[in-house]
N, C-alpha and C positions, 0 to 999 in steps of 0.2 A: 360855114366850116366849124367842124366840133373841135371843140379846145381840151382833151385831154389831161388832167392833173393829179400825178404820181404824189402818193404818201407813203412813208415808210417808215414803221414802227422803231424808234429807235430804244426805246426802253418802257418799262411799263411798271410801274413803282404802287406797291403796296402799302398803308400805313396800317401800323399795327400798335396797340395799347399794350404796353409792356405788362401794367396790372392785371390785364384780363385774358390777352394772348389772343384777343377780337380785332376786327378791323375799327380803325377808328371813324365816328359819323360826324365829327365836328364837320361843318360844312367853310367855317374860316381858317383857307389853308393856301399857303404862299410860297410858292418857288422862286428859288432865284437861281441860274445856273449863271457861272462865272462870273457874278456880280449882278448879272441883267437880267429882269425878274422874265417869269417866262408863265403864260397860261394854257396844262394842257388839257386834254380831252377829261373828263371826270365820265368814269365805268360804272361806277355803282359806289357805294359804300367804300372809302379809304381806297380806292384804285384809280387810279390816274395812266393814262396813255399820252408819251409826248411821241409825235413824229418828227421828220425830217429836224432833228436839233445835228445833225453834221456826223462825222465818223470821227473825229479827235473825245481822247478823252476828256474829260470837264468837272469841275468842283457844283459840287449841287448844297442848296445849302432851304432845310425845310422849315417853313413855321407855321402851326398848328398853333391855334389860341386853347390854352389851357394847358397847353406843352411845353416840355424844353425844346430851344430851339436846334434841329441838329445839321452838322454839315458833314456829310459823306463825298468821298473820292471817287465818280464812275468811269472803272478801265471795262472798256469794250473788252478786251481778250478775256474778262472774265466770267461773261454775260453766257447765258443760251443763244446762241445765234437763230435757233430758228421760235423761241420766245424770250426775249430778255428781259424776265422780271425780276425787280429786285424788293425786298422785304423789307422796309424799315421801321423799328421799333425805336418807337417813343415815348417817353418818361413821365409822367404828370409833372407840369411846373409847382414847383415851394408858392409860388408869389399868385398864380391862380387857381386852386381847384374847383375849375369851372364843373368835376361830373363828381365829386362830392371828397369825400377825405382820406386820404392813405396813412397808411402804417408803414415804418421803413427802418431796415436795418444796416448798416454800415460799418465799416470799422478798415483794417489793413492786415492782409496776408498777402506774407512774402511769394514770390513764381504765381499767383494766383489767372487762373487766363479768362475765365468765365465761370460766371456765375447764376443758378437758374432754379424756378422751385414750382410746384405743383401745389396746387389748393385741394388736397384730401375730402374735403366734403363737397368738393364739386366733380364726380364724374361723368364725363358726355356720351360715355359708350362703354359695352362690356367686350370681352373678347373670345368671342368663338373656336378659331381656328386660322391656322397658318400655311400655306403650301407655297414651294419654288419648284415651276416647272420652265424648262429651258432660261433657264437663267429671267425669270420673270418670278418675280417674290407678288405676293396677295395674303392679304389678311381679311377674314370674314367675321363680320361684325353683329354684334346682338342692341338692341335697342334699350335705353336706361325704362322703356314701356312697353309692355308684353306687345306685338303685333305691329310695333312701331321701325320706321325709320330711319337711318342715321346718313346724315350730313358732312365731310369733311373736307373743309380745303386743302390745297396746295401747300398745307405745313407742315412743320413739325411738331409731334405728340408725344406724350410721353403713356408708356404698360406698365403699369405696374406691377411687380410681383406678389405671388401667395402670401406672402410673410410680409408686405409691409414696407421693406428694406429697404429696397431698391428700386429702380423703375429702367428697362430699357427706352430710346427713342425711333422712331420711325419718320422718314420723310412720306407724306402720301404723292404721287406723282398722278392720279389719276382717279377718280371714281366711277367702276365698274357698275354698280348696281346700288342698289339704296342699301346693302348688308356688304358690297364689297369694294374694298382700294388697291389699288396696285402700288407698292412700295419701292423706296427706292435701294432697296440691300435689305438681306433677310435678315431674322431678329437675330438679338446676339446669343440669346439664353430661350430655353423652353418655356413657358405661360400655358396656363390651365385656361378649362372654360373661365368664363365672368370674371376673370381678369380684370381691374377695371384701367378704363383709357382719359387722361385729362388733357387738357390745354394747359401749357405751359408757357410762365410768368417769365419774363426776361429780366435782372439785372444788371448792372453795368461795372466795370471794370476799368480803372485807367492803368496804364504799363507800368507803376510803381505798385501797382496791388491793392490801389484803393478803391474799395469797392459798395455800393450801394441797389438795395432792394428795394421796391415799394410792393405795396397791395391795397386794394381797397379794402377800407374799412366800413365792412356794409352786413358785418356777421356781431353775433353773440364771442363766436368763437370760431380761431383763425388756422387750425393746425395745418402746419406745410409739411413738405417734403423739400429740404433744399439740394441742390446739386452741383459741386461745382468741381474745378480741378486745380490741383496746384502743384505745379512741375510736371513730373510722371505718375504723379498720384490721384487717384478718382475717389471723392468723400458723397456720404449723404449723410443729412441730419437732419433728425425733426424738429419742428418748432414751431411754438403756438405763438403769433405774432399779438394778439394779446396779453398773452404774461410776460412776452421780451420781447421788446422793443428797442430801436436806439442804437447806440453802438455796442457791438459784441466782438466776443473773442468767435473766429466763423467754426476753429476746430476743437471748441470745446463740445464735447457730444458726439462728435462726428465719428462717421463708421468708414473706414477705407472699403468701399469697393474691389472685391479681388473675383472673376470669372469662375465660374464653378471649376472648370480643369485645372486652374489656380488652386483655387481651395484643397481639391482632392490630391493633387500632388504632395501640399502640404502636410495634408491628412498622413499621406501615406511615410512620408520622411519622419513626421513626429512619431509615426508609431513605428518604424524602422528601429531609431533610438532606443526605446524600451527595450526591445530584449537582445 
């Protein structure tokens, strides 16, 4: 008599290097759910698949050698039900840098909710083109090498804009073709060809505003784009994490974010005034 044995994906947890926006390869990596360590499936690179771990929520709590150790909350109602994966970004530990040395910036802004920046001299993909048909958004992609390829997962990226400024973000839900991803909500703003598209660096935030970056320090030279929010306010500011470093003031330099329809209203009320 065959004995039948049902598995059921109950979540499927990605780790990700906040300094690089990569999945992480350390292979010493430790789960503990609700106290009791737990070993699940390993997917590949930084993905992990537990099954049948039960339908009640649970305190999951992760350690990566060369990491801070972090403990996340997992509410089922918040999950994909028909994939439940969840993302977590982790920080280079102070006490090992087991994959080599970071730069970091910190300091305290008030309302501040997130924090996040782009490495200007690293971009993975250019940007072709944009199209929403039936409520289905795609962006088609150009290769950083004439005739080449492009690769993206299941994140999010940041576009930069012509000028430098700004950068919209995109979730990819999907990849179409080696030139195309299926997005998940159209972009916010217009983008030219070669556009260029980066991986994005994750900071951290605690609810009083204090706040902390890293990056690896593996350049000459470090110039970012940082991005964060505070209250109802959207900033970017550049900054070369070689000439500043440490703790900073985050909105000195900083440029508010305001939507072109924004802008142009403005436009039009200031020059309303004049005559």
């Amino acid at each position: 008599m065959t004995t039948l044995i049902s598995a059921k994906l109950t979540l499927a947890v990605r780790l990700i290097d906040t300094t690089t926006g990569r999945d992480i390869t350390e292979p010493n990596v430790r789960f503990t759910i609700d106290g009791n360590d737990f070993m699940p499936m390993k997917k590949g690179d930084g993905l992990y698949a537990f099954v049948n771990v039960g339908r009640d929520d649970f305190l999951m709590q992760i350690d990566v050698y060369g990491y801070d150790t972090k403990v996340i909350p997992v509410i089922k109602e918040e999950l994909d039900q028909k994939l439940p994966m969840l993302d977590v970004f982790l920080m280079p530990s102070e006490k090992n840098r087991a994959y080599g040395e970071v730069l970091e910036v910190y300091g305290t802004l008030s309302d501040l909710s997130y924090i996040e920046a782009i490495n200007l001299n690293r971009p993975i993909a250019l940007f072709h083109s944009s199209q929403t048909k039936k409520e289905v958004h795609k962006i088609s992609l150009l290769s950083m090498t004439p005739g080449g390829g492009v690769s993206l997962d299941s994140l999010k990226y940041a576009l930069l804009s012509e000028t430098g400024s700004f950068y919209d973000t995109f979730k990819v839900l999907e990849q179409d073709s080696t030139t195309t991803v299926r997005i998940s909500k159209a972009l916010r703003n217009e983008h030219k060809l070669n556009d260029r598209i980066f991986r994005i660096l994750y900071g951290d935030v605690k609810p009083e505003g204090d706040f902390v970056l890293k990056v690896r320090d593996d350049a000459s030279s470090l110039p970012h784009l940082l991005h964060f929010v505070a209250g109802e306010k959207e900033y970017f500011r550049e900054i070369d994490l070689h000439l500043e470093t440490g703790e900073i003031d985050l909105l000195e330099g900083a440029v508010e974010y305001k939507p072109i329809e924004q802008e142009e209203e403005q436009d039009k009320a200031e020059g309303g005034t004049e005559h």
